[in-house]
C-alpha positions in Angstrom: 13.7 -16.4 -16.4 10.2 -16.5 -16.9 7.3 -15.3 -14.1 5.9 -18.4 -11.8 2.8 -16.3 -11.2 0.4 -16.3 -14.0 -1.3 -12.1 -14.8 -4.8 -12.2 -15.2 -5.2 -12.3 -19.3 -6.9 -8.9 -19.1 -4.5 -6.8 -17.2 -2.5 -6.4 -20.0 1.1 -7.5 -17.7 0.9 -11.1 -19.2 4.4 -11.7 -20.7 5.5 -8.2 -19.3 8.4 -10.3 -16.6 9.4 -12.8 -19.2 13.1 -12.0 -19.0 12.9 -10.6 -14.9 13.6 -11.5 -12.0 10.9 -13.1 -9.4 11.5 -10.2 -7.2 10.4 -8.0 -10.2 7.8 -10.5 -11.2 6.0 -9.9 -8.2 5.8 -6.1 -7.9 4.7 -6.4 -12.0 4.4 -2.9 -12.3 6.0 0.7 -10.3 4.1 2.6 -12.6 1.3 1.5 -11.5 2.6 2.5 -7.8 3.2 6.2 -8.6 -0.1 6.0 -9.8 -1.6 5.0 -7.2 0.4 7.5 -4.9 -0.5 10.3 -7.4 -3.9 10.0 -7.5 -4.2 9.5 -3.0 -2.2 13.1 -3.5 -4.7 14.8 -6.0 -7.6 13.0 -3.4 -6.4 14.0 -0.2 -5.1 17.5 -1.1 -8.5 18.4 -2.6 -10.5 16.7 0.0 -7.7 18.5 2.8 -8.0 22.1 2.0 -12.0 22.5 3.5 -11.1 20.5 6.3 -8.3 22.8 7.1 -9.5 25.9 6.6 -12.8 25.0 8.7 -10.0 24.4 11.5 -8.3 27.3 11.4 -11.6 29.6 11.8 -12.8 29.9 7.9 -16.3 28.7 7.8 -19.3 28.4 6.0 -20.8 30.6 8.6 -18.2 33.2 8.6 -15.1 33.7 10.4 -15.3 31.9 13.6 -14.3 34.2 16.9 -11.1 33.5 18.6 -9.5 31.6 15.7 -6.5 31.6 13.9 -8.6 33.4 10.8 -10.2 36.0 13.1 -6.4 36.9 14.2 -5.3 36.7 10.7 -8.7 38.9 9.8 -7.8 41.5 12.6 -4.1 41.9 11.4 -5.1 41.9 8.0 -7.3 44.8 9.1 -5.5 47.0 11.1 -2.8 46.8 8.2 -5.5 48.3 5.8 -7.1 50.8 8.3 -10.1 49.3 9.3 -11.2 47.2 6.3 -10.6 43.8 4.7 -8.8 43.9 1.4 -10.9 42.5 -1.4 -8.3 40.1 -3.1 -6.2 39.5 0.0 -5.2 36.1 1.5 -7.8 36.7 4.2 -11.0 37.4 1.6 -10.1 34.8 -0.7 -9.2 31.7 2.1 -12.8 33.4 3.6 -14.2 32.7 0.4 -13.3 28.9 -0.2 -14.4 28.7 3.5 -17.8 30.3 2.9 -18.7 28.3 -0.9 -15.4 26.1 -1.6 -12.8 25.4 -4.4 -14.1 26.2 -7.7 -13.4 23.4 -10.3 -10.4 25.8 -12.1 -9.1 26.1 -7.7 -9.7 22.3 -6.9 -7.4 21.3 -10.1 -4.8 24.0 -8.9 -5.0 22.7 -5.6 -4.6 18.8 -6.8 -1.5 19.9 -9.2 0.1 21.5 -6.5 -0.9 18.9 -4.2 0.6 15.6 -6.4 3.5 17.8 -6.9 4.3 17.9 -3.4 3.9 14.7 -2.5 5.8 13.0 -5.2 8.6 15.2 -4.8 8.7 14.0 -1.0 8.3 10.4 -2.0 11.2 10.9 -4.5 9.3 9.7 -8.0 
């Protein structure tokens, strides 16, 4: 069965459905859907993780009072007896707070990001 809808010349799908169905001729490519999911996941995650952490207390400003990261900065200093552990979860999320994600962080972040969601889509 060949396609009823004509693919733009350029697209490089012309021909692609010539033995499918019209259901299949119509959604011409799923590839081109996990793309599309994959890169919103790389997007969002990247774009996400300042947004986030400015909610929870970690700013550009510092460590806003009476947040989630001032609780997280109190624990983490009564655990080390008095100070803030250079290297810990709470100096390094303070960090991306204060200057944000590196290039090396914000492709970290995107990986681990994509990977998520497409496991949770199911590609």
């Amino acid at each position: 069965m060949r396609c009823t809808e004509e693919k733009p010349s350029g697209s490089g799908f012309q021909g692609l459905c010539s033995d499918a169905t019209e259901a299949q001729c119509r959604d011409s490519s799923g590839a081109q859907n996990v793309f599309l999911a994959l890169c919103w996941a790389l997007t969002s995650t990247v774009v996400a993780v300042p947004v986030v952490l400015g909610a929870v207390g970690f700013t550009s400003t510092g460590i806003t009072a009476s947040s989630l990261a001032a609780k997280m900065m109190s624990i983490s200093a009564i655990a080390n007896g008095g100070g803030v552990a250079a290297g810990s979860l709470v100096a390094t999320l303070q960090s991306v707070g204060a200057s944000g994600l590196s290039l090396s962080s914000k492709l970290l972040v995107s990986f681990a990001g994509s990977t998520l969601v497409s496991t949770l889509v199911g590609l």
